[in-house]
KOLGU-4560 file (N, C-alpha, C; in nm, 3 decimals, padded with zeros to 5 digits):
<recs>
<n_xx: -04.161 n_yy: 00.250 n_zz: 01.584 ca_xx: -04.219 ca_yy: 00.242 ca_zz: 01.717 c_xx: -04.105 c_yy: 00.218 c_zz: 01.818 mol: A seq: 1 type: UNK>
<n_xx: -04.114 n_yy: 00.318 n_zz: 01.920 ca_xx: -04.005 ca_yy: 00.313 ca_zz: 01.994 c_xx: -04.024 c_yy: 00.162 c_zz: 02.121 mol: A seq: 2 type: UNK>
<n_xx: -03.931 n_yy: 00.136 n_zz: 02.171 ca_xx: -03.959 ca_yy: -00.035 ca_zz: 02.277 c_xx: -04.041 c_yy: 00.059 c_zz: 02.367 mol: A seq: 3 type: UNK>
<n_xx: -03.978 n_yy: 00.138 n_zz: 02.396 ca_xx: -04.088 ca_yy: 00.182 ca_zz: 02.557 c_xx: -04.247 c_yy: 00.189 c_zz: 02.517 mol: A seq: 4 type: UNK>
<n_xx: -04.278 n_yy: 00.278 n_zz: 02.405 ca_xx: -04.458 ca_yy: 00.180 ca_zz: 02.330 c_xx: -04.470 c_yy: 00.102 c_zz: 02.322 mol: A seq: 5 type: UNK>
<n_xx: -04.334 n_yy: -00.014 n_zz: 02.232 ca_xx: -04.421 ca_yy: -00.126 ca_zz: 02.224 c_xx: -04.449 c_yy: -00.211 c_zz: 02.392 mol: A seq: 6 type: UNK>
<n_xx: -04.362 n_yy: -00.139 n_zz: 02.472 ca_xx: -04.404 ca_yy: -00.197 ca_zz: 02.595 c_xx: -04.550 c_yy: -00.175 c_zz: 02.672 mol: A seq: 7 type: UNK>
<n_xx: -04.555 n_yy: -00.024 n_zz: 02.623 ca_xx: -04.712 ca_yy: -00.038 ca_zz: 02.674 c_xx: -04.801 c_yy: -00.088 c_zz: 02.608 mol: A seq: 8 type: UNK>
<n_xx: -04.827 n_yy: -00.119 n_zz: 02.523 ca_xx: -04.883 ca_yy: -00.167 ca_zz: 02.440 c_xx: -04.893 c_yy: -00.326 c_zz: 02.478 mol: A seq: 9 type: UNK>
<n_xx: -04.763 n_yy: -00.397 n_zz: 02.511 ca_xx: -04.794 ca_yy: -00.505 ca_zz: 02.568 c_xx: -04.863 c_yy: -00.510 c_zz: 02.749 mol: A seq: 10 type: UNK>
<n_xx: -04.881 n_yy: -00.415 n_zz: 02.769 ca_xx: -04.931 ca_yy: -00.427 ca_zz: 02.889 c_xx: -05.047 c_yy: -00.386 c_zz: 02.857 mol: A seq: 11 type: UNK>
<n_xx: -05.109 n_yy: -00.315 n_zz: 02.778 ca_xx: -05.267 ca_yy: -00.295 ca_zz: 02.717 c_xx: -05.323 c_yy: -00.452 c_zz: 02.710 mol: A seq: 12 type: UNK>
<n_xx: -05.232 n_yy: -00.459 n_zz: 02.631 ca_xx: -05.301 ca_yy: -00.616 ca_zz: 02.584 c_xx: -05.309 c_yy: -00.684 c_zz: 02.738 mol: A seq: 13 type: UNK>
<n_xx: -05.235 n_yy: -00.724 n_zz: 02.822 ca_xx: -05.220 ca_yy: -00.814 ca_zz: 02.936 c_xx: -05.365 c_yy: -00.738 c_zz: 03.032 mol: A seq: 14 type: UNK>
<n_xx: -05.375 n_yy: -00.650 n_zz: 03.018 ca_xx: -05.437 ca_yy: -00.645 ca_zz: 03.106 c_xx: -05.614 c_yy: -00.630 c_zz: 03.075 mol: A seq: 15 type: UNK>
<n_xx: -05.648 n_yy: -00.609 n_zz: 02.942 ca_xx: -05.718 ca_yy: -00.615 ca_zz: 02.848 c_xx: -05.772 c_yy: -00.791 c_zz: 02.848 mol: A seq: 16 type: UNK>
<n_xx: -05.722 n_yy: -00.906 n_zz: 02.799 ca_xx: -05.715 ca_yy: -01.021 ca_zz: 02.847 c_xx: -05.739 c_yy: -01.068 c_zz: 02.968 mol: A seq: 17 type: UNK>
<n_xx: -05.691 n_yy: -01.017 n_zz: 03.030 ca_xx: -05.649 ca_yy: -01.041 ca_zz: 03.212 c_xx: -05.829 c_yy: -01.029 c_zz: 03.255 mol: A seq: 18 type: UNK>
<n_xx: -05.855 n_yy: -00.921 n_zz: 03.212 ca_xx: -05.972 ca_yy: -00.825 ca_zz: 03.267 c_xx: -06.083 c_yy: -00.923 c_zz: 03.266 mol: A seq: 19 type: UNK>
<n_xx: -06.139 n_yy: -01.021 n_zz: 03.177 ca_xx: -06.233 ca_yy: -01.113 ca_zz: 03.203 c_xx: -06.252 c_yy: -01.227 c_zz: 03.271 mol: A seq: 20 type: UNK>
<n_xx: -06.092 n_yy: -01.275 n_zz: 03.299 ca_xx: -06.080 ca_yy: -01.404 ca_zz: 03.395 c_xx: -06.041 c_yy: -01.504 c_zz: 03.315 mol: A seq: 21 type: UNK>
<n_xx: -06.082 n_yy: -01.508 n_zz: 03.215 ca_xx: -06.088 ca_yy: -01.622 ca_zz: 03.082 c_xx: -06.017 c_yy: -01.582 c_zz: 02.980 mol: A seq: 22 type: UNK>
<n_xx: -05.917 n_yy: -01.702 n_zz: 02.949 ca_xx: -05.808 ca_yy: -01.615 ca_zz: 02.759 c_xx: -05.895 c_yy: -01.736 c_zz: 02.739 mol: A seq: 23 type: UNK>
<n_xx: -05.992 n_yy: -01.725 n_zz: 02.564 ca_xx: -06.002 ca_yy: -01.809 ca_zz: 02.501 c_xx: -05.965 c_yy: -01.830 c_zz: 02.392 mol: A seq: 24 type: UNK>
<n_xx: -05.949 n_yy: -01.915 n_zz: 02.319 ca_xx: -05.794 ca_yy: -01.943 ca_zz: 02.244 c_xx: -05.855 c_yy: -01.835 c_zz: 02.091 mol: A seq: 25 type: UNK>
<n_xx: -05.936 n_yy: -01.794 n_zz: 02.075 ca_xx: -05.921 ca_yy: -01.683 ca_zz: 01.997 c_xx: -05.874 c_yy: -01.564 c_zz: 02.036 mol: A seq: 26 type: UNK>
<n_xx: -05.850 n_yy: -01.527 n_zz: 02.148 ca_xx: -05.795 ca_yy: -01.448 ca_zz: 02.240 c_xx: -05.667 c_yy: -01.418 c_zz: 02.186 mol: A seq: 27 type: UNK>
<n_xx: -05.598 n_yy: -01.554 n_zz: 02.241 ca_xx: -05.504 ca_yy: -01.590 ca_zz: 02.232 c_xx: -05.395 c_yy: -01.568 c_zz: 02.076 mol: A seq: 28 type: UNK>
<n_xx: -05.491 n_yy: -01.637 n_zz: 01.987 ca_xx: -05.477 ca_yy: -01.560 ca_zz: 01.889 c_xx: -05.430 c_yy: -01.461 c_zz: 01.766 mol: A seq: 29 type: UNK>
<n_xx: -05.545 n_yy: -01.410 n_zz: 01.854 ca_xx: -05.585 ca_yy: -01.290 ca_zz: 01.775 c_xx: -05.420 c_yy: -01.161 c_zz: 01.897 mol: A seq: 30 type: UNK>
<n_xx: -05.423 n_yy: -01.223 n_zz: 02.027 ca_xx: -05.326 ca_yy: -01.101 ca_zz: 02.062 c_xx: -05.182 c_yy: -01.203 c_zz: 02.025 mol: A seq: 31 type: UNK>
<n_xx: -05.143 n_yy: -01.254 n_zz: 01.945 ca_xx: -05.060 ca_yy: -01.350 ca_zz: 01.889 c_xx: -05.003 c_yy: -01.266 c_zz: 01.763 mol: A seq: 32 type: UNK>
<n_xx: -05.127 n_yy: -01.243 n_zz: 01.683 ca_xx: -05.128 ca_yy: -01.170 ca_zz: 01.595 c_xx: -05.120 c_yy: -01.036 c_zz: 01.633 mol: A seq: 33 type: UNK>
<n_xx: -05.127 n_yy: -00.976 n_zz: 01.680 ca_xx: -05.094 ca_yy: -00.839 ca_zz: 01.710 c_xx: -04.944 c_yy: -00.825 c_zz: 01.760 mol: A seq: 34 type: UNK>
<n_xx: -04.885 n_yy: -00.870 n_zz: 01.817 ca_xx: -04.818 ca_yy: -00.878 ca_zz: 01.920 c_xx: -04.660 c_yy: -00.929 c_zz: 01.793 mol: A seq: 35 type: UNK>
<n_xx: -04.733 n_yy: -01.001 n_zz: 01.688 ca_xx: -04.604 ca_yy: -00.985 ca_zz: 01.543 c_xx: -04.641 c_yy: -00.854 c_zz: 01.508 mol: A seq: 36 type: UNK>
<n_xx: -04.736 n_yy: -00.791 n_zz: 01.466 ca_xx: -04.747 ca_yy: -00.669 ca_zz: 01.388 c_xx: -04.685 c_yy: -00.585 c_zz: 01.442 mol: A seq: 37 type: UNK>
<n_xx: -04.632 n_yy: -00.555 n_zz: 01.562 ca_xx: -04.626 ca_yy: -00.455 ca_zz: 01.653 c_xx: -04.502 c_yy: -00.528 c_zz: 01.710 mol: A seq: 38 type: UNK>
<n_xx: -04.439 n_yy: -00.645 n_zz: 01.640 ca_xx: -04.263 ca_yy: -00.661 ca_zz: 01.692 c_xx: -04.241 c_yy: -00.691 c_zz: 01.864 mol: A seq: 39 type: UNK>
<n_xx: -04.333 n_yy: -00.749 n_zz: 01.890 ca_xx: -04.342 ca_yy: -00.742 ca_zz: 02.048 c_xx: -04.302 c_yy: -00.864 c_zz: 02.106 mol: A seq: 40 type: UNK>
<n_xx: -04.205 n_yy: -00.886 n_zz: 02.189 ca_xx: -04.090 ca_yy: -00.959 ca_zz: 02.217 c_xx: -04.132 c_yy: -01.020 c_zz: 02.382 mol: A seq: 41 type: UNK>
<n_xx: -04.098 n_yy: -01.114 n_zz: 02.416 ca_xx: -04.162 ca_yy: -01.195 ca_zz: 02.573 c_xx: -04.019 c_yy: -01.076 c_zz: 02.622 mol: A seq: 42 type: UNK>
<n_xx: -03.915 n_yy: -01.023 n_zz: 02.618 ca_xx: -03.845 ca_yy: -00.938 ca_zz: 02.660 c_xx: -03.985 c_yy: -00.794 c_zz: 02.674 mol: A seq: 43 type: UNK>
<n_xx: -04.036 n_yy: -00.762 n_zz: 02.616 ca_xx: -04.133 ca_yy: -00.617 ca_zz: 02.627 c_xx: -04.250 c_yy: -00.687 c_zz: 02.676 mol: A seq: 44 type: UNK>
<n_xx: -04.309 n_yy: -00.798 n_zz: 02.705 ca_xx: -04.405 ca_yy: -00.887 ca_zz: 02.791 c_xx: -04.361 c_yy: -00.864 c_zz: 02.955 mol: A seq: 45 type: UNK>
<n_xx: -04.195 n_yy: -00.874 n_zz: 02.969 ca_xx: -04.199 ca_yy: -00.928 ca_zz: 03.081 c_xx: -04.183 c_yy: -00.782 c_zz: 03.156 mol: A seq: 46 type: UNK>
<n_xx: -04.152 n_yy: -00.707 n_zz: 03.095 ca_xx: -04.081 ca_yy: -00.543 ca_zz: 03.164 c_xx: -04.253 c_yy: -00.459 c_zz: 03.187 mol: A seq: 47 type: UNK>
<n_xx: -04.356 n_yy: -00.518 n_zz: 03.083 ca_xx: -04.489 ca_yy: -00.470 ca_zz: 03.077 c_xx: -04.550 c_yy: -00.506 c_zz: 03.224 mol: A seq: 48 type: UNK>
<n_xx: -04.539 n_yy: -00.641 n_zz: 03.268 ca_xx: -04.573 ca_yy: -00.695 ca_zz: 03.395 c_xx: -04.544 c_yy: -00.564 c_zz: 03.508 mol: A seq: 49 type: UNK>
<n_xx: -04.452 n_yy: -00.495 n_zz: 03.484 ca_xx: -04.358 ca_yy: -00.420 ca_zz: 03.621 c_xx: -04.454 c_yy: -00.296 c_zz: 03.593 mol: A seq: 50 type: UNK>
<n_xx: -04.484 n_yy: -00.213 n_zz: 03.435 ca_xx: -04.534 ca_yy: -00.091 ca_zz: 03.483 c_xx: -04.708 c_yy: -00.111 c_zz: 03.503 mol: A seq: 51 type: UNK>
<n_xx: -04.684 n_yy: 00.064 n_zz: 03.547 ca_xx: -04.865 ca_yy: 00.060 ca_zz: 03.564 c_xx: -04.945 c_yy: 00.056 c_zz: 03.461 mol: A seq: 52 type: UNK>
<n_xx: -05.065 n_yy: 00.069 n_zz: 03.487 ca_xx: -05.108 ca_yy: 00.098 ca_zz: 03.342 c_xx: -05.146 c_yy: 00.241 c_zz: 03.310 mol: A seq: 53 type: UNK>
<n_xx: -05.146 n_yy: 00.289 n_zz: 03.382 ca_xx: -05.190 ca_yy: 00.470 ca_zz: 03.343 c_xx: -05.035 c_yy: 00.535 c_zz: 03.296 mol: A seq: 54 type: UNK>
<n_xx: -04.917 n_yy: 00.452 n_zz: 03.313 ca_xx: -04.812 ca_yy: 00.481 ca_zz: 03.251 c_xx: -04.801 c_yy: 00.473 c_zz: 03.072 mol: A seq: 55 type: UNK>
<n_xx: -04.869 n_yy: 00.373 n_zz: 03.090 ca_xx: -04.838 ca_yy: 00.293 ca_zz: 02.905 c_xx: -04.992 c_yy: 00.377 c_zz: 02.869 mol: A seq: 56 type: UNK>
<n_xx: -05.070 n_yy: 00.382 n_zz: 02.922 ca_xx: -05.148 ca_yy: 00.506 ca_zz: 02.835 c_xx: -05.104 c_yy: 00.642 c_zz: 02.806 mol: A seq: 57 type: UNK>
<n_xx: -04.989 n_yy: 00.724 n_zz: 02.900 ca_xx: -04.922 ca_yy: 00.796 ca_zz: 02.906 c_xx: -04.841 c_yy: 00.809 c_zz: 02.784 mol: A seq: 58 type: UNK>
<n_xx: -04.799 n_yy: 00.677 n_zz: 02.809 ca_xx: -04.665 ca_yy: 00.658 ca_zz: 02.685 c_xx: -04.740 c_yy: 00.653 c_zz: 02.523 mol: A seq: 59 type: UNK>
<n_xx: -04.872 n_yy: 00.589 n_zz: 02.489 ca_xx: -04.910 ca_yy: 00.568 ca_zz: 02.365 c_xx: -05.006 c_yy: 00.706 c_zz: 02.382 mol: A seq: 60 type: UNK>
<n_xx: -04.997 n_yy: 00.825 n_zz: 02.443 ca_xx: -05.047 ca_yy: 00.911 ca_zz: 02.356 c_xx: -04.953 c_yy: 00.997 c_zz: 02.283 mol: A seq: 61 type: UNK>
<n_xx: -04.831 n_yy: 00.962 n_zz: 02.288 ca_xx: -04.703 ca_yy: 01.004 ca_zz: 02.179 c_xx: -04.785 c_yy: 00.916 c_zz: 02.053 mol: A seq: 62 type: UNK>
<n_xx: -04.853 n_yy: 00.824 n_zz: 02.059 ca_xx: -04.866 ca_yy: 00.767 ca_zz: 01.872 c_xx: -04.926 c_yy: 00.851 c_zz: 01.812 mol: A seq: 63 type: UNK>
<n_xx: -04.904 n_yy: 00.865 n_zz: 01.685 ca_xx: -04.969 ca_yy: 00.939 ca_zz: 01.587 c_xx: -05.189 c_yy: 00.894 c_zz: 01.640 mol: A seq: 64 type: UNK>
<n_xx: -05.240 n_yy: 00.974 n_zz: 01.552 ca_xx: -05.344 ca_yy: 00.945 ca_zz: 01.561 c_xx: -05.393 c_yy: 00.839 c_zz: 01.447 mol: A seq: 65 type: UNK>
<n_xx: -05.307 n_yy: 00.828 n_zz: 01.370 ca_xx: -05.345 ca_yy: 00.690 ca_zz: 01.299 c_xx: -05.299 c_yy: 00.580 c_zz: 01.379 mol: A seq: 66 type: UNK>
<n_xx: -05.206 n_yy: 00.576 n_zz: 01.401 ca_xx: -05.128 ca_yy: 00.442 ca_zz: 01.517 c_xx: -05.220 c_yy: 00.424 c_zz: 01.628 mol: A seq: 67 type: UNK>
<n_xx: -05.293 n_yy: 00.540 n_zz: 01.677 ca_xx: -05.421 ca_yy: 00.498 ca_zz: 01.778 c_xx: -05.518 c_yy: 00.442 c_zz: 01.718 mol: A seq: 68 type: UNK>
<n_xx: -05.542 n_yy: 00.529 n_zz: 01.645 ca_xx: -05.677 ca_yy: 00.426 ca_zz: 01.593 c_xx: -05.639 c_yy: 00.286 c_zz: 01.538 mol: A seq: 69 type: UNK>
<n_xx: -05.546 n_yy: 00.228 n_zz: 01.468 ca_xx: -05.530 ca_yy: 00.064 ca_zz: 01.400 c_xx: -05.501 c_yy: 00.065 c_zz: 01.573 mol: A seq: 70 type: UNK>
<n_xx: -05.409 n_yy: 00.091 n_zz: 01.687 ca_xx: -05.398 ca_yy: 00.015 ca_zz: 01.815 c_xx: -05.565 c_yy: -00.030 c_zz: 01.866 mol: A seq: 71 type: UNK>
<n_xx: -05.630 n_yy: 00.115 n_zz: 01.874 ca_xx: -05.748 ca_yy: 00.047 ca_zz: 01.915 c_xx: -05.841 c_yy: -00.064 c_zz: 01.832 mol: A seq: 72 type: UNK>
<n_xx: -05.827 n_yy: -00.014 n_zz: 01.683 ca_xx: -05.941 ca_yy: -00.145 ca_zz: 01.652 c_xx: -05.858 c_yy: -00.270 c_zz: 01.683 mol: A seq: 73 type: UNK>
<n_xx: -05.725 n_yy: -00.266 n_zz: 01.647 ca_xx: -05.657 ca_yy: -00.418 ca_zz: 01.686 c_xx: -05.740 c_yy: -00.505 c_zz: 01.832 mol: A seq: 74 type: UNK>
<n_xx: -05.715 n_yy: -00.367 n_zz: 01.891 ca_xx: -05.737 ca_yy: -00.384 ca_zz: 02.040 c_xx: -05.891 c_yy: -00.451 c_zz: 02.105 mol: A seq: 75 type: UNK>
<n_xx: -05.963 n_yy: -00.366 n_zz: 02.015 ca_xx: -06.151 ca_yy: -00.403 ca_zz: 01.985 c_xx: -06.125 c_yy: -00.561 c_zz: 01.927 mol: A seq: 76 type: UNK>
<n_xx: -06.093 n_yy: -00.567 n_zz: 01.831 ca_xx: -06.093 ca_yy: -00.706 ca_zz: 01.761 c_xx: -06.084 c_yy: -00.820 c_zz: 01.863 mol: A seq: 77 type: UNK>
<n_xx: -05.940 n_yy: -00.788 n_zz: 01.968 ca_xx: -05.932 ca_yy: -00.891 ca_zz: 02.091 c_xx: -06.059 c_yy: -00.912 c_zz: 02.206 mol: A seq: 78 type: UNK>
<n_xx: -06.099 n_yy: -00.782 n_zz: 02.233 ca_xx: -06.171 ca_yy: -00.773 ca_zz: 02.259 c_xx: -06.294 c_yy: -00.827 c_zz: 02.287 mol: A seq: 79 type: UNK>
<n_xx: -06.371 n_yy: -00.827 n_zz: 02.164 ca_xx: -06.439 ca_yy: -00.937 ca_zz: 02.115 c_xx: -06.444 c_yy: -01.087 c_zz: 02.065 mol: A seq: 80 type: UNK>
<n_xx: -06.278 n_yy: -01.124 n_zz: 02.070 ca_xx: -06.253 ca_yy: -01.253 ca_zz: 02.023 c_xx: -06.328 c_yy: -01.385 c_zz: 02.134 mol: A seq: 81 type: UNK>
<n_xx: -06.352 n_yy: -01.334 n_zz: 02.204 ca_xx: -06.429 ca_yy: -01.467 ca_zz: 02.230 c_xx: -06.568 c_yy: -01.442 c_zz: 02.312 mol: A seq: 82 type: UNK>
<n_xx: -06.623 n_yy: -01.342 n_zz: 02.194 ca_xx: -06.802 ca_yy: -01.342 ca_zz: 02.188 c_xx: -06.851 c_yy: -01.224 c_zz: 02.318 mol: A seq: 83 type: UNK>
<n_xx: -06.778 n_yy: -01.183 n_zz: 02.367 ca_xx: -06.824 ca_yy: -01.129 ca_zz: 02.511 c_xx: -06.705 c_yy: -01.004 c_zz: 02.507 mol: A seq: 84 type: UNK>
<n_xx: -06.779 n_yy: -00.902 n_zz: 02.518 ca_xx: -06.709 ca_yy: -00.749 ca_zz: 02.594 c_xx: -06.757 c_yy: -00.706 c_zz: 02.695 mol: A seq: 85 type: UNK>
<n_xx: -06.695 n_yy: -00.751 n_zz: 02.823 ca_xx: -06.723 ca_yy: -00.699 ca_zz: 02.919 c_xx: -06.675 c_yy: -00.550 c_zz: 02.987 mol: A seq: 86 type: UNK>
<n_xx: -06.747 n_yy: -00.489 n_zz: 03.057 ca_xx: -06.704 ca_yy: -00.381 ca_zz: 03.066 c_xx: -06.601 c_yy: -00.349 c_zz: 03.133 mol: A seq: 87 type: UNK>
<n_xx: -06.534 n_yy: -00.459 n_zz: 03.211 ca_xx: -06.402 ca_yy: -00.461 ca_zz: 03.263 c_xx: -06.316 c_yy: -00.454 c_zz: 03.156 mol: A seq: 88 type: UNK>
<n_xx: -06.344 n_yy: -00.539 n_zz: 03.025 ca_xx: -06.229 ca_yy: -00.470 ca_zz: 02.919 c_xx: -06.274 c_yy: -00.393 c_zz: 02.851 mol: A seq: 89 type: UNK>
<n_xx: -06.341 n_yy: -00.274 n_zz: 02.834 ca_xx: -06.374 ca_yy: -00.186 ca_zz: 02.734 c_xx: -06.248 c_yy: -00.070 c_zz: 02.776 mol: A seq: 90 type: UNK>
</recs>
């Protein structure tokens, strides 16, 4: 996985989180755990802050279509980590 994915990818997550108002500590977590699987560094956190987000969707449709799908269920899993999917994060 090249840094410039795993950067969008950390901005999926931030803004995914972001989107309900509330991190609850399964949240927290669970994008804890992702965020080792996927080698993701407070260096690719902080550069994620700067882009857009229709960029880093840009950038992760280079992943294979298996790498999308484990990104998204990862992504679902957070999602749901604390009981509520709102449609601001779907």
């Amino acid at each position: 996985m090249t840094k410039e994915q795993k950067i969008a990818i950390a901005k999926v997550i931030r803004e995914m989180i972001k989107a309900d108002s509330l991190i609850d500590e399964s949240e927290i977590l669970d994008m804890q755990d992702l965020l080792k699987h996927y080698s993701i560094t407070s260096e690719h956190m902080a550069v994620a802050k700067r882009i857009r987000f229709a960029d880093a969707i840009n950038i992760l449709k280079d992943l294979t279509r298996r790498e999308r799908e484990q990104l998204y269920n990862k992504i679902s899993k957070i999602s749901l980590s604390d009981g509520v999917c709102l449609s601001s994060e779907a």
